[in-house]
Residue frames relative to the residue before (quaternion, step in Angstrom):
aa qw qx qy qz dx dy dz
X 1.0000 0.0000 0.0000 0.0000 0.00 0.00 0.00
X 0.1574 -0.6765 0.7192 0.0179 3.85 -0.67 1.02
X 0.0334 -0.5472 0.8359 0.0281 3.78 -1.75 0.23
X 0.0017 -0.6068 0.7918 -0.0695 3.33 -1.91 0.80
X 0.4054 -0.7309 0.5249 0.1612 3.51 -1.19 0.25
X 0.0027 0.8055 -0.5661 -0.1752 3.31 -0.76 0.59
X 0.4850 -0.7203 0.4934 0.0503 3.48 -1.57 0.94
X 0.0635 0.7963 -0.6003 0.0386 3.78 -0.03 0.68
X 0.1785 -0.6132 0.7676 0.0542 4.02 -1.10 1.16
X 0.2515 0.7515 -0.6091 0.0298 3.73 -0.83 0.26
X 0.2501 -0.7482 0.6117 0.0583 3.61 -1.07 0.94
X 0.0114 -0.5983 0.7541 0.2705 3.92 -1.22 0.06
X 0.3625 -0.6251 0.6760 0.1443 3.18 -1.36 1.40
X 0.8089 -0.4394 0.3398 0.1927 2.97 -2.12 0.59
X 0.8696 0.2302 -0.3514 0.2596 3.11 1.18 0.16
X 0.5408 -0.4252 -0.0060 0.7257 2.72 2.31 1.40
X 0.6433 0.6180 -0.3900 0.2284 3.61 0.14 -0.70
X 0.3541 -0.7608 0.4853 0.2457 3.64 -0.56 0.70
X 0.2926 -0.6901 0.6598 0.0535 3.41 -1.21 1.60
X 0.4229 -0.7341 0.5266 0.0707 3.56 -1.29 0.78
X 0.2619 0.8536 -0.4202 -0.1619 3.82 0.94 -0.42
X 0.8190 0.0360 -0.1523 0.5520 3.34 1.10 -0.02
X 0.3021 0.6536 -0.6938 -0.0097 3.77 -1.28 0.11
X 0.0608 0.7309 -0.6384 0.2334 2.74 -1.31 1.55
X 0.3805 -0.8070 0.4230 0.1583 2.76 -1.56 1.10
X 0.1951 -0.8509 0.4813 0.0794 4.37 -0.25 1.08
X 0.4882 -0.6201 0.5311 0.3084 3.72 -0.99 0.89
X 0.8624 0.0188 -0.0191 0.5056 3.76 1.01 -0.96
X 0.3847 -0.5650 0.4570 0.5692 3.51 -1.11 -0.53
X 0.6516 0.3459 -0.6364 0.2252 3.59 -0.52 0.18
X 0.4594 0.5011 -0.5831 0.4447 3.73 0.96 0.78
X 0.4750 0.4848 -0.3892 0.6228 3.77 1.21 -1.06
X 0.5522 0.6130 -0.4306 0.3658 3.28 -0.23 -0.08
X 0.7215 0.4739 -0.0035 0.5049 3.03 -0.37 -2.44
X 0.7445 0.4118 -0.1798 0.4938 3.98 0.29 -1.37
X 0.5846 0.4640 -0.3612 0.5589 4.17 0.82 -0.28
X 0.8345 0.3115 -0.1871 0.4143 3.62 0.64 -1.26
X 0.4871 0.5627 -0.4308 0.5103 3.57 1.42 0.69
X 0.8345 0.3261 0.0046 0.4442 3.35 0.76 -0.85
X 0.5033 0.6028 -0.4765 0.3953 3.81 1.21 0.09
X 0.7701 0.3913 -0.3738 0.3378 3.34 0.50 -0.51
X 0.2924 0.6777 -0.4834 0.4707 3.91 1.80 -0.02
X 0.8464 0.1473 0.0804 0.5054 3.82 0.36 -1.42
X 0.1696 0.7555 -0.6327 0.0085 3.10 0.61 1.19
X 0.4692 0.4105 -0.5563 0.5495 4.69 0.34 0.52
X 0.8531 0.2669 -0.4141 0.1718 3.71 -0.47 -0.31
X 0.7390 -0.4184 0.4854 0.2080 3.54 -1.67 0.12
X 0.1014 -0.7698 0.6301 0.0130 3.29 -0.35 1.32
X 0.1389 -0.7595 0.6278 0.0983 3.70 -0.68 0.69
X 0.2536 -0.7954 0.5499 -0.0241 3.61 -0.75 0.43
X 0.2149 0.8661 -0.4258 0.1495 3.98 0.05 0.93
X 0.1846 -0.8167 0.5229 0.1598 3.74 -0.81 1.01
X 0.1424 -0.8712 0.4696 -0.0161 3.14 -0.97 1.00
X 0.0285 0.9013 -0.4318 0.0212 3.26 0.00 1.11
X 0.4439 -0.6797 0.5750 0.1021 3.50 -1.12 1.45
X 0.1280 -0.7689 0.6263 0.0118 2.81 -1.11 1.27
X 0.1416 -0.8623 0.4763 0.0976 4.03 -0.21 1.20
């Protein structure tokens, strides 16, 4: 069994439409980490979501 994390930044611009600025997929959280504190202040209006995903083989 393996788990990785995936990362989603997402904005609704001003004229409703939804902007994506990041989803990605991390091995851990001190990459979640490292990848939140590079990039919160780029998007400081949008919504950071934050999911674990784990593989079952």
């Amino acid at each position: 069994m393996g788990m990785y994390y995936n990362v989603i930044c997402e904005e609704i611009e001003i004229t409703g439409g939804k902007v994506i600025h990041i989803d990605k997929n991390l091995g851990n959280m001190n990459d979640v980490h490292k990848l939140v504190c590079e990039n919160i202040s780029k998007y400081p209006n949008a919504k950071w979501e934050l999911y674990s995903m784990i593989i079952n083989n």
